[in-house]
C-alpha positions in Angstrom: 12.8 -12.8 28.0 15.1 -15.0 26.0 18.3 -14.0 24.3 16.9 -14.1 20.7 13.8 -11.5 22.1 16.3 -9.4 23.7 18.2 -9.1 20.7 15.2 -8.0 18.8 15.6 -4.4 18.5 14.5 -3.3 15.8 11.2 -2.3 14.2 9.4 -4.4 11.6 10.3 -3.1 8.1 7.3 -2.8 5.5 8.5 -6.2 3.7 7.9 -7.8 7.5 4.5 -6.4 8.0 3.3 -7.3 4.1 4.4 -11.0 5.3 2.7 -11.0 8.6 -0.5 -9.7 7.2 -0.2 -12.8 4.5 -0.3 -15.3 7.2 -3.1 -13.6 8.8 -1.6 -11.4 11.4 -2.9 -8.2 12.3 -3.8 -6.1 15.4 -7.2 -6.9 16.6 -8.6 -5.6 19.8 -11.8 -7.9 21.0 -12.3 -4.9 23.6 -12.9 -2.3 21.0 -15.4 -4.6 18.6 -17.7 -5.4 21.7 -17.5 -1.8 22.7 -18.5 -0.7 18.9 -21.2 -3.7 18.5 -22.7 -2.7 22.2 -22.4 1.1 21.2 -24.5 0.7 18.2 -26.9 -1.3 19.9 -27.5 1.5 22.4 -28.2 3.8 19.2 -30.7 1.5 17.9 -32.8 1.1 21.0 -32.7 4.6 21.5 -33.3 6.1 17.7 -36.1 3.0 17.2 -37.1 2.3 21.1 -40.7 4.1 20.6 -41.3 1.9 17.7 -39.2 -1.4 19.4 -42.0 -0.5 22.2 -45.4 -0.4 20.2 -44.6 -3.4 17.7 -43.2 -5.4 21.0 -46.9 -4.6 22.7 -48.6 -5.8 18.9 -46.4 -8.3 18.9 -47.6 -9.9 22.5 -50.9 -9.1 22.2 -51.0 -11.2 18.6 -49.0 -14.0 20.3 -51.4 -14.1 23.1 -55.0 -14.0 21.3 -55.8 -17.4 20.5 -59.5 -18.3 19.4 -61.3 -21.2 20.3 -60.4 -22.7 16.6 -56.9 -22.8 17.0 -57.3 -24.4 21.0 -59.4 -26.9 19.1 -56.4 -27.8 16.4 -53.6 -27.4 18.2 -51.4 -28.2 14.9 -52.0 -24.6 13.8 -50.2 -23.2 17.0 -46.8 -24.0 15.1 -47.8 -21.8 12.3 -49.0 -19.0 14.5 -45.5 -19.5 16.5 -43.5 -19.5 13.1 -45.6 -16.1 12.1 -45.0 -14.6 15.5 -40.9 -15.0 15.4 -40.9 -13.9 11.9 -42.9 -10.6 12.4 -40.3 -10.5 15.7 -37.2 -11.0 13.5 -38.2 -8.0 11.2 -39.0 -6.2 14.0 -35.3 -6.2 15.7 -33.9 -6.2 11.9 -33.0 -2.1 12.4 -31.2 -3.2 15.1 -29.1 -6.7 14.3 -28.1 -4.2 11.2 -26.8 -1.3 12.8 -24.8 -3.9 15.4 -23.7 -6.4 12.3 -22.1 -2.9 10.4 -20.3 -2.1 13.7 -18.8 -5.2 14.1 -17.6 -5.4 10.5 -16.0 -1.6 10.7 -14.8 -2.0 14.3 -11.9 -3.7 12.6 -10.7 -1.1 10.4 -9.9 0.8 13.3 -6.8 -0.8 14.0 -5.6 -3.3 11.8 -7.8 -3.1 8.7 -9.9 -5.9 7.0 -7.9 -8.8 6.0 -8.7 -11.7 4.2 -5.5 -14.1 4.3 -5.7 -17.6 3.1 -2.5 -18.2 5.9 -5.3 -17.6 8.4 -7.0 -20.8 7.1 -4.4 -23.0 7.0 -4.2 -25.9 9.4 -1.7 -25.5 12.3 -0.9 -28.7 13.7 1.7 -27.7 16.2 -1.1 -26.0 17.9 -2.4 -29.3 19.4 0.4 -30.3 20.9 0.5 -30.4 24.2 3.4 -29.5 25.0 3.2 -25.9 23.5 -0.4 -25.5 24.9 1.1 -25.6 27.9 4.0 -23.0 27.4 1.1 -21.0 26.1 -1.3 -20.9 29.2 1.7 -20.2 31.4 3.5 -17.8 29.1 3.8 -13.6 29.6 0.8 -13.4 27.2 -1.3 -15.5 29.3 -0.7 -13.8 32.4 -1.2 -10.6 30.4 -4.4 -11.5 29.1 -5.7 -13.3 32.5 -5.1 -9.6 34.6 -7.0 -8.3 31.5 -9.8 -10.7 31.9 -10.1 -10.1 35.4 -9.7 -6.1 35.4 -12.7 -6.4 32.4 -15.0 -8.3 34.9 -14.3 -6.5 37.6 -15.2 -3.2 35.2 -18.2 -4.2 34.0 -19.8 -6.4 37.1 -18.8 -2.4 39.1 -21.0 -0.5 36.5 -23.8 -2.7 36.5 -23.8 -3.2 40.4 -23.9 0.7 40.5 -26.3 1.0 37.7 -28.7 -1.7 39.5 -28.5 -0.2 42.2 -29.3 3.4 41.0 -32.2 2.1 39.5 -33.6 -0.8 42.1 -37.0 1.6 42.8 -37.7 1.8 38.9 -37.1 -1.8 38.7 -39.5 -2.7 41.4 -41.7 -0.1 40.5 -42.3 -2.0 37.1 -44.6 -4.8 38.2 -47.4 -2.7 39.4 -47.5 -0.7 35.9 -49.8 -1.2 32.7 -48.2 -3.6 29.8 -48.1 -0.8 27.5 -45.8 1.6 29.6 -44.2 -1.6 31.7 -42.5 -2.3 28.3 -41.8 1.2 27.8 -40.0 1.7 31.0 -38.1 -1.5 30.7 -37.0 -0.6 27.0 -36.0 2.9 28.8 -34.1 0.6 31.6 -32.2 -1.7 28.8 -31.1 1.3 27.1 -29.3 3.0 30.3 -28.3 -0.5 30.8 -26.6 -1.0 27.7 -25.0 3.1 27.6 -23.3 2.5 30.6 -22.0 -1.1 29.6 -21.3 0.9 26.3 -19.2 3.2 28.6 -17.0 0.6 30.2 -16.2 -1.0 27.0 -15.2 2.3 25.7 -13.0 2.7 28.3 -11.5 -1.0 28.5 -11.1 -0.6 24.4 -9.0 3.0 25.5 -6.5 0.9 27.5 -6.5 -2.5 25.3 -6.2 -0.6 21.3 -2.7 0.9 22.5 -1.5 -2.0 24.0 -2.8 -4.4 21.3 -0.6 -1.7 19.0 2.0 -2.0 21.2 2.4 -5.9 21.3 1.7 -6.3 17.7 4.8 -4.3 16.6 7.2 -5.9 19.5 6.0 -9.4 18.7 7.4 -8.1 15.0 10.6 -6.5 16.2 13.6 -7.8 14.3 16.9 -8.3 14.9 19.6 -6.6 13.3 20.7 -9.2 11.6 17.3 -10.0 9.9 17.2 -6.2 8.5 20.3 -6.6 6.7 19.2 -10.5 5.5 16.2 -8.7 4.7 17.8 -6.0 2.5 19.8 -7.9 0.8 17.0 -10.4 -0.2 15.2 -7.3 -1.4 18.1 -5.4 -3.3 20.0 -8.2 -4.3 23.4 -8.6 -3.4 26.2 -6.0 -4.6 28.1 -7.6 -7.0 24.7 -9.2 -8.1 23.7 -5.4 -8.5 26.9 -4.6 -10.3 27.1 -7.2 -12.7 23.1 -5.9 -13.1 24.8 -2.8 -13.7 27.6 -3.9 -16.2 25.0 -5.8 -18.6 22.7 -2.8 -18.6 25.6 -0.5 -19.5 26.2 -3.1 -22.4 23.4 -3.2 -23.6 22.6 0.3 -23.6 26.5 1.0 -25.7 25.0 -1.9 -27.9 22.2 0.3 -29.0 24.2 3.5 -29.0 26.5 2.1 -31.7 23.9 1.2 -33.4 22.6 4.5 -34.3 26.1 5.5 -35.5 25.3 4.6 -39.4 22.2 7.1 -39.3 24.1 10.1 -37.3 25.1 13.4 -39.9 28.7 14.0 -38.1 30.9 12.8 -35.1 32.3 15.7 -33.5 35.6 14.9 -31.8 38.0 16.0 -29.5 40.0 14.3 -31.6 41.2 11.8 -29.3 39.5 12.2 -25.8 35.9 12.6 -26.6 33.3 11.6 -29.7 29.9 12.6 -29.9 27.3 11.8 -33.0 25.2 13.9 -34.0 21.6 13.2 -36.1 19.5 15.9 -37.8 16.2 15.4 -39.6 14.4 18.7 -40.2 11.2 16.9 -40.2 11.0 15.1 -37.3 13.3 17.2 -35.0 13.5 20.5 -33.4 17.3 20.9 -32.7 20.5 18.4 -33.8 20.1 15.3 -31.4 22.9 13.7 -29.4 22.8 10.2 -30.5 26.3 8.6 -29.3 28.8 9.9 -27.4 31.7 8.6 -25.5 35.0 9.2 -23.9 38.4 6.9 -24.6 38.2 3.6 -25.4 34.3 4.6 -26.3 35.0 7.1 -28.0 37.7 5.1 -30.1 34.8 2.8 -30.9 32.5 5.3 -32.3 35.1 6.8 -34.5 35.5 3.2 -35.8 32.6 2.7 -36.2 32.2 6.5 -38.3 34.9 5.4 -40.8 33.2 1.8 -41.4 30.1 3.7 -42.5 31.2 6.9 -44.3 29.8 9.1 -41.6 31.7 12.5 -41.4 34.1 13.2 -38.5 34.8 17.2 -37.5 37.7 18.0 -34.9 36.2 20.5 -32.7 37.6 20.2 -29.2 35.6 23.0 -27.4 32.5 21.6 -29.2 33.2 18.3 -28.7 33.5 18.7 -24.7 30.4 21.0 -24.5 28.6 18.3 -26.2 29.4 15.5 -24.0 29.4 17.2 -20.7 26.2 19.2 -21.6 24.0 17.0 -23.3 22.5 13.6 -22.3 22.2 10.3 -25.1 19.5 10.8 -27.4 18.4 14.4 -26.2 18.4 17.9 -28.3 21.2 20.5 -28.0 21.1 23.0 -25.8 20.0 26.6 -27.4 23.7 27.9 -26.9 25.4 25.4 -29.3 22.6 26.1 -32.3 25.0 28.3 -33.6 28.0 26.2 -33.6 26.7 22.7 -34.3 24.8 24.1 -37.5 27.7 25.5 -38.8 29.5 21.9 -38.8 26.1 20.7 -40.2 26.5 23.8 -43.2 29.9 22.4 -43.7 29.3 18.5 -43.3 26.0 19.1 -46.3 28.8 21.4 -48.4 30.9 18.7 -48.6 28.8 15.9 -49.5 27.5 18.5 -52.4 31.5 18.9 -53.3 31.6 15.3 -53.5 28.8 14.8 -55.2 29.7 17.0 -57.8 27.2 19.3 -57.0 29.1 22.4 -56.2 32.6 23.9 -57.6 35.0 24.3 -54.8 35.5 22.1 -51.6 34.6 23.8 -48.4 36.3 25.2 -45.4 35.4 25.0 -42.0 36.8 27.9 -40.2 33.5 29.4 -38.1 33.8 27.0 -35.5 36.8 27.7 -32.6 39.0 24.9 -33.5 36.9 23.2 -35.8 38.6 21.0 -39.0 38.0 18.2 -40.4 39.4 15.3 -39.5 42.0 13.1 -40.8 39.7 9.9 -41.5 36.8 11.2 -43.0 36.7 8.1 -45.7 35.8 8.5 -49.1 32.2 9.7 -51.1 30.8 7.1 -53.1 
């Protein structure tokens, strides 16, 4: 084995084995198709051998009556001949199907139908010479020549046996009438065919595994390829974290844009800011649609004086709001009470403003709660 096998130690990751089905690769065991195609054909002959027997004895006997017109035209034997081979053909049809389904499921059992256009793709290293020889004398080759050879040795075994079980029944055939000859030696292929049925089974037991087993080592990776591999797949990290850094952009983009339509900003006053947006209609609960710590939360009480939008000091509220409730979701149940009485207060002073009620009001329900120092001025 070379150095580069050796160091492939690994198993084949998904991404490996969606490749190597693309080109066409995929475990296939010749042992177990022959064994299914043979199997069925055993099941034909013996579910349909009465009536393989009596259109086989029709079938002779039409083949075999010719008049006196037809030896006088021999042109018309063709015809007859083409009629005899048809009626023949529908005859075994029962049995070509059942053996053409089992060598189209046979497949599945192992490595599945595949239909790869990489299959079909010219390969011209494979007629070089060169590697046509390192083929025939590789490990494969030897592996596949003891196979060859224990498959022959298999099936030429059962037969002798089975021949020689049945030599008296064989010789006892020419001294019987047509009609149960045929019937005997239908009975004879059948047995034939079960036990060459049962060696293929068997060879398929030992060849499936293996097949299996060569499939994934001749797909083994090294560890090196598994981490090219991942990388390919996830992208490299600071790929990923400038990925990251745009997304988070974009998302604060948006966020600040929803500043303008939020009720009140709730701050800490310094540490945290968090908007808050309430429409009756269309809501259940107040809804968290900003919120930010530092720098962020700077931004948003910026951004609150540039558009009028009211600003409360609440520390307690302002840290259960941010730890506790995600962008764009509802309060929790627990802060209904507090966040509706800065709502009360934040609608009370727009109506003061507005010159729709008589005395400013006063914010004293919620721990903490004032209103802050740049609140900006009512229109």
């Amino acid at each position: 084995m070379s150095a580069g096998a050796q160091d492939r130690t690994e198993r084949a990751t998904p991404q490996r084995r969606r490749e190597a089905r693309k080109r066409g690769q995929v475990p296939r065991s010749r042992e177990l198709s022959a064994a299914a195609v043979v199997g069925a054909g055993v099941l034909g002959v013996v579910g349909a051998g009465a009536h393989l027997g009596r259109g086989a004895v029709r079938l002779m006997r039409r083949a075999l009556d010719l008049g006196a017109l037809d030896l006088a035209h021999p042109d018309r034997l063709p015809a007859q001949l083409g009629r005899v081979l048809t009626e023949g053909l529908m005859l075994a049809a029962p049995l070509f199907a059942a053996t053409f389904c089992a060598a189209l499921v046979a497949p599945l059992a192992l490595g599945g139908w595949n239909l790869s256009a990489g299959a079909l793709r010219p390969d011209f290293s494979r007629l070089n010479p060169f590697s046509g020889l390192g083929r025939m004398f590789s490990g494969q080759a030897a592996v596949e020549l003891a196979k060859g050879l224990a498959k022959v040795a298999c099936i030429g075994g059962v037969a002798a046996v089975y021949l020689w079980r049945e030599r008296g029944a064989l010789v006892a055939l020419a001294g019987e009438p047509v009609q149960h000859g045929i019937a005997d030696a239908a009975a004879l292929v059948a047995g034939a065919f079960a036990w060459l049925a049962a060696a293929l089974l068997l060879i398929a037991a030992v060849d499936a595994p293996y097949q299996l087993w060569s499939y994934a080592r001749r797909l083994r990776m090294s560890r090196q390829e598994v981490r090219d591999e991942l990388k390919q797949s996830e992208g490299r990290p600071e790929v990923k974290a400038r990925i990251r850094r745009l997304q988070h952009e974009v998302a604060r983009r948006r966020m600040m844009e929803k500043i303008p339509s939020a009720d009140v900003v709730v701050t800490n006053p310094t540490h945290y800011a968090v908007a808050l947006k309430y429409r009756g209609e269309e809501m259940r609960a107040p809804r968290v649609v900003a919120k930010g710590a530092g720098e962020i939360a700077a931004r948003i009480r910026e951004l609150a004086r540039e558009h009028r939008v009211p600003q409360v000091s609440a520390p307690p509220l302002a840290r259960a709001l941010y730890r506790g409730v995600d962008l764009d979701q509802e309060i929790p149940a627990n802060l209904y009470a507090a966040v509706a009485r800065v709502l009360t207060y934040v609608y009370q002073l727009r109506n003061w403003r507005g010159g729709r009620a008589p005395a400013a009001p006063v914010i004293d329900a919620v721990p903490g709660g004032e209103p802050d120092e740049s609140w900006g001025h009512s229109e």
